[in-house]
C-alpha positions as CSV (number, residue, x, y, z in Angstrom):
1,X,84.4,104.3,144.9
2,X,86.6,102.2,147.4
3,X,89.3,99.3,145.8
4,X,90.5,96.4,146.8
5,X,93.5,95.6,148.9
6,X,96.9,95.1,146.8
7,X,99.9,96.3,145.9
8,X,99.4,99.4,143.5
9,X,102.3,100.6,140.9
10,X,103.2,103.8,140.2
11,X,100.8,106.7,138.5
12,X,101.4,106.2,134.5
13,X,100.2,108.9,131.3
14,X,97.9,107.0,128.6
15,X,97.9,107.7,125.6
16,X,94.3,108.2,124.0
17,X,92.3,108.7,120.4
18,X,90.8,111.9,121.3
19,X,91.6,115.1,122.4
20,X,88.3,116.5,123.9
21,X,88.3,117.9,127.3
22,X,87.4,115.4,130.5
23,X,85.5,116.7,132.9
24,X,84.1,113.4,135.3
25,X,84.7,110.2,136.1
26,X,83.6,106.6,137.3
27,X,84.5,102.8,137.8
28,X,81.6,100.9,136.1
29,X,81.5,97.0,136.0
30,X,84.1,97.2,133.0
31,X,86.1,99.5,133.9
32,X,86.7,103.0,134.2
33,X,84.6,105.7,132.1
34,X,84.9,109.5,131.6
35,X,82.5,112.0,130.6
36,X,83.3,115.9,128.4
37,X,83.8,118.1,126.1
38,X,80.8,117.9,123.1
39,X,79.0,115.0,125.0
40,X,81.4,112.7,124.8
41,X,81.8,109.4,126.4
42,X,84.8,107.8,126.6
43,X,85.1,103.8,128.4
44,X,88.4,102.3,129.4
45,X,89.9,99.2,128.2
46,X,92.6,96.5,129.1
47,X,94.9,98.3,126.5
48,X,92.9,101.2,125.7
49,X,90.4,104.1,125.7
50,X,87.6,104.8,123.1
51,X,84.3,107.0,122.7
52,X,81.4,104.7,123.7
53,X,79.4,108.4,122.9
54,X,81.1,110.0,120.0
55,X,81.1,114.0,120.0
56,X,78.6,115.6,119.1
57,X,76.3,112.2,118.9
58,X,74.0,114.0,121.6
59,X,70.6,115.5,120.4
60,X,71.0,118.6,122.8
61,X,74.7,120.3,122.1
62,X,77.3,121.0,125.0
63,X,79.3,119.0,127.4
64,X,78.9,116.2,129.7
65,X,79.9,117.6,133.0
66,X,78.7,115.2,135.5
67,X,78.7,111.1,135.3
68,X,78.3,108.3,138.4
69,X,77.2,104.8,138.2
70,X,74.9,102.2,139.2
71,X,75.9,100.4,142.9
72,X,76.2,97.3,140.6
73,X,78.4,99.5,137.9
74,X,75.8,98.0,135.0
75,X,75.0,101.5,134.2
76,X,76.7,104.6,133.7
77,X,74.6,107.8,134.2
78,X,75.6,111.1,132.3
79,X,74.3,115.0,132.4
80,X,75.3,118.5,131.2
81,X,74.8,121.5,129.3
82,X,71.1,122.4,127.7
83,X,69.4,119.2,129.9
84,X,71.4,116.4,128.3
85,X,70.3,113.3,131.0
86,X,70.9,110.0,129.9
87,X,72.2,106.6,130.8
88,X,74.7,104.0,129.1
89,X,73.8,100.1,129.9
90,X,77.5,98.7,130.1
91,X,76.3,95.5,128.9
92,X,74.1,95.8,126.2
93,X,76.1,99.3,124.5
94,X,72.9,100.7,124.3
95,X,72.5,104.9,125.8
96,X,69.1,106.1,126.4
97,X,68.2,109.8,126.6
98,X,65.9,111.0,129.2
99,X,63.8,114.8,129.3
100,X,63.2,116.9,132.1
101,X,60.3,119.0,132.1
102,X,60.2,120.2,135.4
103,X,60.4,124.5,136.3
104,X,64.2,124.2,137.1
105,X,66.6,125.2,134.7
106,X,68.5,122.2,133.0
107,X,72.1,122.8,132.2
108,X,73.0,120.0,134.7
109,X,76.4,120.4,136.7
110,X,76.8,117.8,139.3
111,X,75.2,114.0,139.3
112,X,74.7,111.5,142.4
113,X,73.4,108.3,141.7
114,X,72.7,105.2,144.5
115,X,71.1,101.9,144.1
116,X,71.6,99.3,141.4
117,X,70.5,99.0,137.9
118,X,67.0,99.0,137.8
119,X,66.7,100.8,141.5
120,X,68.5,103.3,140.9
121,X,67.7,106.8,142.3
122,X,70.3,110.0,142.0
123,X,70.2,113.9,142.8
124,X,70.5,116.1,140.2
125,X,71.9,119.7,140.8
126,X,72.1,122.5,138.3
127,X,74.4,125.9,137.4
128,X,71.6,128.0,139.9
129,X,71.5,125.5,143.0
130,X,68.5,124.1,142.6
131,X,68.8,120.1,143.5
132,X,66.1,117.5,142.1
133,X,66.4,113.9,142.5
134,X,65.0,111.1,140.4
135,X,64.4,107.3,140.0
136,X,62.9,105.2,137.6
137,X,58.8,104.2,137.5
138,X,59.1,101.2,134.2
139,X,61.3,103.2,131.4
140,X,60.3,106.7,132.6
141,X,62.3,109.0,135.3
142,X,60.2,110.4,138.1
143,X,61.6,113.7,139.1
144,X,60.7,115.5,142.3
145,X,60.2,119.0,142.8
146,X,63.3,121.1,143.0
147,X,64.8,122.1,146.3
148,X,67.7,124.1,147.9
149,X,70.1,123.3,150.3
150,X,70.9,126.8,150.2
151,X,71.2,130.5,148.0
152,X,74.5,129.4,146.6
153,X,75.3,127.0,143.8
154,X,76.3,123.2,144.7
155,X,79.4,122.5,143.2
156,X,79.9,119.0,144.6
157,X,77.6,116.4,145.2
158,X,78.5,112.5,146.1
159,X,76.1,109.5,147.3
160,X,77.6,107.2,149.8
161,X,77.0,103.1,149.4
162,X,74.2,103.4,151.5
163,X,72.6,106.2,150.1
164,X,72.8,109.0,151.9
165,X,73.4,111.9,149.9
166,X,75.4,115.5,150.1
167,X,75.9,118.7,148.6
168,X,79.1,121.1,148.9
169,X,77.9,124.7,147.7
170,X,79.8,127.5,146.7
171,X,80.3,129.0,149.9
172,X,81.5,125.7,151.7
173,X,78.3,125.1,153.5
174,X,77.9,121.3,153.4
175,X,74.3,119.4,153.3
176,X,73.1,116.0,153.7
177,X,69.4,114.8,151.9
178,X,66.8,114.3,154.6
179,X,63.2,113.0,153.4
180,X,61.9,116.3,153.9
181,X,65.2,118.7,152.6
182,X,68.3,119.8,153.8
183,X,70.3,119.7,157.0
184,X,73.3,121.4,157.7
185,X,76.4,120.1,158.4
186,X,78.4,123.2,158.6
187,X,80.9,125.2,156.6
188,X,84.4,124.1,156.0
189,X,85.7,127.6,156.4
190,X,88.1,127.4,153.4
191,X,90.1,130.1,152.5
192,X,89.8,128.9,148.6
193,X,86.6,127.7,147.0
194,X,85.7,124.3,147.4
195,X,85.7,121.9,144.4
196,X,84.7,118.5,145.0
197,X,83.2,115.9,148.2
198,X,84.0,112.6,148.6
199,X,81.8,110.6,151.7
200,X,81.7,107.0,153.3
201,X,79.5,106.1,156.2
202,X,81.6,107.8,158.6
203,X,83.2,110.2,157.7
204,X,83.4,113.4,154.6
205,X,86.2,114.9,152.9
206,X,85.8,118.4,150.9
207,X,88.5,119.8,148.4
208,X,89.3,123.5,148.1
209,X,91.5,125.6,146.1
210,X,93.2,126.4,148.8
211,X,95.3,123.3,148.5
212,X,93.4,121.7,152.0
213,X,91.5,119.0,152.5
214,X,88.7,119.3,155.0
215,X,87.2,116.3,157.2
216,X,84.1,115.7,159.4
217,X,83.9,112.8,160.9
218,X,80.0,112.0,162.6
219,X,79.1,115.5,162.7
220,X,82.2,116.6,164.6
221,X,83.8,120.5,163.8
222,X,85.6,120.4,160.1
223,X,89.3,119.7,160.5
224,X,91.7,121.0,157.5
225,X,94.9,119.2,156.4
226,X,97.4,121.0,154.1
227,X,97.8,118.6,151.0
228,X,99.3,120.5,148.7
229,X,100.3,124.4,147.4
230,X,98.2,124.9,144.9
231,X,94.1,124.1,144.6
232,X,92.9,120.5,144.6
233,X,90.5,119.9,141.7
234,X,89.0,116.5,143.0
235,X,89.6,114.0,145.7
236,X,88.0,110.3,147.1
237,X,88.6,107.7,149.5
238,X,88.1,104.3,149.8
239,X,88.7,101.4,152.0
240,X,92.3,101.5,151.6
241,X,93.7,104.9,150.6
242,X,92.4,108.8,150.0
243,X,93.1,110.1,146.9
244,X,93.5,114.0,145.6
245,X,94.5,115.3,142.3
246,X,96.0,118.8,141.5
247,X,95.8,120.5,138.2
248,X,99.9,120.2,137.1
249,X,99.5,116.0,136.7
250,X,100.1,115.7,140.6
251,X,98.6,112.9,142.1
252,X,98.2,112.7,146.3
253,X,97.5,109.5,148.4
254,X,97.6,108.5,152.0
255,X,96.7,105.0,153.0
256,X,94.9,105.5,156.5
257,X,95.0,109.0,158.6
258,X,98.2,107.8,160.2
259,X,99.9,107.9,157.3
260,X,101.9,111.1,155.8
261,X,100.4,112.1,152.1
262,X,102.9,111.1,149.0
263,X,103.2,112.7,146.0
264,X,103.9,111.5,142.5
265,X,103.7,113.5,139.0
266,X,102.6,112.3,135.7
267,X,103.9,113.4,132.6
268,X,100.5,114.0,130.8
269,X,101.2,117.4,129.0
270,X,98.0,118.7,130.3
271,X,95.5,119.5,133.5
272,X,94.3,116.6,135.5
273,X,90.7,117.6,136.9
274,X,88.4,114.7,137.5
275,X,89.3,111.3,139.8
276,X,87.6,107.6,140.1
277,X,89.0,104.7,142.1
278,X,88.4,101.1,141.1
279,X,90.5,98.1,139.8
280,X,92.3,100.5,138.1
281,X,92.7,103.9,139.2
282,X,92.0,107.0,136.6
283,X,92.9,110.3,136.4
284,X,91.2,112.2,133.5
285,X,91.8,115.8,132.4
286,X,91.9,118.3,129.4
287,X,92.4,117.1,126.0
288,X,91.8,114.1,126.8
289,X,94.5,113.5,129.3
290,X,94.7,110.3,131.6
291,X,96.5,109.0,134.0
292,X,95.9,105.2,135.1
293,X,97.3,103.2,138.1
294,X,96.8,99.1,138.6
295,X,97.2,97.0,141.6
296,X,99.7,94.0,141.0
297,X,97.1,91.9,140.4
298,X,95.4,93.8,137.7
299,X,98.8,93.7,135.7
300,X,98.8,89.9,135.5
301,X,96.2,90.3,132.8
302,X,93.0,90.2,131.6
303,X,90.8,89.0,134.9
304,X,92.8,89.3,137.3
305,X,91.2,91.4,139.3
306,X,87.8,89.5,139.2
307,X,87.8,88.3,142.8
308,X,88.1,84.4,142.3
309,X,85.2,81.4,142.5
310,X,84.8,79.6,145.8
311,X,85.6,76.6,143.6
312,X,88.9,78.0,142.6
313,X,90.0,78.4,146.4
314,X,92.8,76.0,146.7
315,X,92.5,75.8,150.9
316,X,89.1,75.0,150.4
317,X,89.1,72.6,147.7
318,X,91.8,70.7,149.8
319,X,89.5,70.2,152.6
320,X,86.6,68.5,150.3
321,X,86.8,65.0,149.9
322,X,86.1,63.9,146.3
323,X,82.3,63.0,145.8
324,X,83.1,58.7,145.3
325,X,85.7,58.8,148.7
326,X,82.6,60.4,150.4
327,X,80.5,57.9,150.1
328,X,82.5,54.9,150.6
329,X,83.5,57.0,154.0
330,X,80.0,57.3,154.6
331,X,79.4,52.6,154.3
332,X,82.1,52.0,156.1
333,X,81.7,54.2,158.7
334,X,78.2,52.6,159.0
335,X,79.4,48.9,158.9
336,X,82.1,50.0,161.8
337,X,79.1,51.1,163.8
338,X,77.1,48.3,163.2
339,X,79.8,46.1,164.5
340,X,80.6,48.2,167.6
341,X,76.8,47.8,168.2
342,X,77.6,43.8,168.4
343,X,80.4,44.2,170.5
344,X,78.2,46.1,172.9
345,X,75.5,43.8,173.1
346,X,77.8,40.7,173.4
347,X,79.6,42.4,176.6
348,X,76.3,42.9,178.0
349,X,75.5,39.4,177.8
350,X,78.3,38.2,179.5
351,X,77.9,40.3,182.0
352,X,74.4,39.0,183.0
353,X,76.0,35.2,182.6
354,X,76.5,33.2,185.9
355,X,79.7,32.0,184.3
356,X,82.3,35.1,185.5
357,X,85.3,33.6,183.3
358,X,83.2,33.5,180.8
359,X,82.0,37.1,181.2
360,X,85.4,39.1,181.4
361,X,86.2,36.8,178.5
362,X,83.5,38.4,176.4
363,X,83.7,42.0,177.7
364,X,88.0,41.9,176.7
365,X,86.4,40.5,173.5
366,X,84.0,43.1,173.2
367,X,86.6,45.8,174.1
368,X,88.9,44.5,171.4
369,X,85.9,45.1,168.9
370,X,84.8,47.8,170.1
371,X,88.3,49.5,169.4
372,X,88.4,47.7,165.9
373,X,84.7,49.2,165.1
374,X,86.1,52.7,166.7
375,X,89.5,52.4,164.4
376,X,87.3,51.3,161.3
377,X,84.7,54.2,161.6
378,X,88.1,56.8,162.3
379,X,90.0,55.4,158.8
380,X,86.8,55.6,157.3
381,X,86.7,59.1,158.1
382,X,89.8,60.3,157.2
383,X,90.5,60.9,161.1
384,X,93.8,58.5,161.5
385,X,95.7,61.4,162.8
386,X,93.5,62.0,165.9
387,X,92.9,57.9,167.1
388,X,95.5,58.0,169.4
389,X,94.1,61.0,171.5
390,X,90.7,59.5,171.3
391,X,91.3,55.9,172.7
392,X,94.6,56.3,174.8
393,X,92.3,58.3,177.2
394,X,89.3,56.5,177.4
C-alpha cells in the first residue's frame, strides 16, 4: 500500500503485550494490523498494540498466515490453517467467520483482496497451489471453482489498486488473473526461492532468498537488483519509496529507481518477516516483534496525518470573500452599472443634438461617469489593484 509524501524518521522497536509469532500485515483505515500465531489479531494504535482477535478466540485452531484489507481500509480480511476465513469491520469491532465448502483443501496461505467494503472480491490460495477467488452475494461469500496458475505452490499473491491480481509460485513463475485463468508472465530465474510480490499498475517486484529483488516492468524480461546478503522475507512499493525487510531487523528503502538502497537495523531481539506501508510504516515478526516508522507529520499527534478539509486550507480560505462582503459587492457593483448605463445614454443624446458645444459637453460628462461607474463597480469588486491597467489604456 503506497504513503503519502513527507519526511519519514528513523526505523524504531515497539514494544508490545504479546509474544505470539506475526506472520502478515496491513494498513487499514486506523492503522496498521497484523495477523499470527494461534489466530491472533493484533491492531495498532497511537501509543500502542493490542489483540483485536485474542489467541485462540478462533473456532478452527492454527495460525493466521495471510491478512489484506478493503480498498477503503473499513475491513480487514484474515485466513490460515484448517480453513479459518474471516473478516474484521474496523468500525464496528465486530469479526465474522466465513466456511468454505468447496473440493479444495483449506489451510489457506496467501490472501489478495480488491475493492471496498461491501465490493470486495479477493483470491484465495492454499498450501497445494490451488487458487479460488471470492466476493460477497448479501452476507454470504461466493467462491469460484479452484484453479491453477501452475503444478507448484503460490507463495505470494498481491492485488494492485485497480484490481488486477498475481501469483508468485514456488518455482518463480509469475501469473497474472485473467477472466478465464492464468497467463504467464515469466520466471524470475532466482537463484533462492522467492518469498513475497509486491505490484502497482506498472510495474512488479518479487523477493527471493537470494537477497535480490526482481522487477518487470509492462511485461519486459525480469531484471534482478542485489539488495542485500542474506534472503529477503517481504518487500512493497509505493508512490514514494520501495521497501524490503530481511530476517536480522534490517530494514531496506530506496525512494525512486535512481536512488541507491539504504539500510538501517532495529534492535527488536527477534526476526522481522512480514511488511505494510501506510501513515505509519510496520514491520512485524516473531514473538511479536515490531518495528514502526512515522512521517513528521504523523509525530505531531493524534490526526495529523488525516489529509486536511478544503475548509481548513489557509490559501483558499484567503481568496473567499466573507458571505455579508459578497453581497454588498454584488449591490454596488449593480448600482455602478446602472449609472454607467446613464452615462451612456446621456452621451448618446448629445451626440444627436444640433447644439455641438453642448454635445462634447455631455460626452466629457459622460466619460467622467462612465469612469466613476467603472471605478465604483472595480472597488466594489475588490479589483482596486488592477484599475489603472484597465482605464489608462482605453
Amino acid at each position: 500500500m503506497g504513503k503519502d509524501d513527507g519526511v519519514e524518521t528513523a526505523w524504531e522497536a515497539v514494544r508490545t503485550p504479546f509474544d505470539a509469532d506475526l506472520e502478515a500485515a496491513v494498513h487499514a483505515a486506523d492503522g496498521p494490523y497484523a495477523a499470527g500465531e494461534e489466530g491472533i489479531l493484533v491492531a495498532g494504535g497511537p501509543n500502542d498494540w493490542e489483540p483485536v482477535i485474542e489467541r485462540d478466540a478462533l473456532e478452527a485452531d492454527g495460525d493466521l498466515r495471510a491478512v489484506d484489507a478493503t480498498r477503503d481500509g473499513e475491513r480487514v480480511w484474515f485466513a490460515g490453517d484448517n480453513g479459518v476465513l474471516g473478516m474484521f469491520d474496523v468500525e464496528t469491532g465486530a469479526a465474522v467467520g466465513y466456511d468454505y465448502t468447496g473440493t479444495a483443501s483449506s489451510t489457506w496461505c496467501e490472501l489478495a483482496v480488491t475493492g471496498a467494503a461491501g465490493d470486495e472480491r479477493a483470491l484465495l490460495a492454499n498450501e497445494a497451489g490451488a487458487v479460488v477467488s471470492f466476493e460477497l452475494d448479501g452476507e454470504e461469500l461466493a467462491f469460484s471453482e479452484p484453479t491453477r496458475a501452475s503444478e507448484s505452490p503460490v507463495v505470494a499473491l498481491t492485488t494492485t489498486e485497480t484490481g488486477v491480481g498475481y501469483a508468485v509460485d514456488a518455482d518463480g513463475a509469475v501469473h497474472t488473473a485473467t477472466a478465464t485463468g492464468w497467463e504467464a508472465l515469466g520466471n524470475i530465474d532466482a537463484e533462492g526461492d522467492p518469498t513475497d510480490v509486491a505490484a502497482t499498475p506498472d510495474r512488479l517486484l518479487v523477493a527471493a532468498t537470494d537477497g535480490c529483488l526482481y522487477e518487470q516492468e509492462h511485461g519486459t524480461e525480469w531484471r534482478p537488483t542485489v539488495i542485500a546478503d542474506e534472503e529477503i522475507l517481504a518487500v512493497e512499493t509505493g508512490d514514494r519509496e520501495t521497501v524490503a525487510v530481511v530476517p536480522e531487523s534490517t530494514i531496506y528503502t530506496r525512494e525512486d529507481r535512481e536512488s541507491e538502497w539504504e539500510h538501517s537495523t532495529v534492535d527488536t531481539g527477534d526476526r522481522l518477516t512480514a511488511l505494510a506501508l501506510g501513515t505509519v510504516d510496520v514491520a512485524v515478526g516473531e514473538n511479536g516483534a515490531v518495528a514502526r516508522r512515522f512521517t513528521a507529520a504523523d509525530e505531531i499527534g493524534e490526526g495529523a496525518g488525516e489529509p486536511a478539509d478544503e475548509a481548513d486550507d489557509p490559501d483558499e480560505t484567503a481568496a473567499l470573500p466573507p458571505v455579508e462582503d459578497e453581497a454588498v459587492a454584488v449591490e454596488e457593483a449593480e448600482n455602478a452599472v446602472d449609472d454607467a448605463e446613464a452615462a451612456v445614454a446621456d452621451a448618446a443624446n448629445a451626440v444627436e443634438s444640433t447644439d455641438a458645444e453642448a454635445a462634447v459637453e455631455a460626452v466629457a460628462g459622460a466619460t467622467e461617469d462612465v469612469e466613476d461607474a467603472v471605478a465604483d463597480a472595480a472597488h466594489a469588486a475588490g479589483m482596486e489593484g488592477t484599475m489603472d491597467e484597465h482605464t489608462t489604456h482605453r
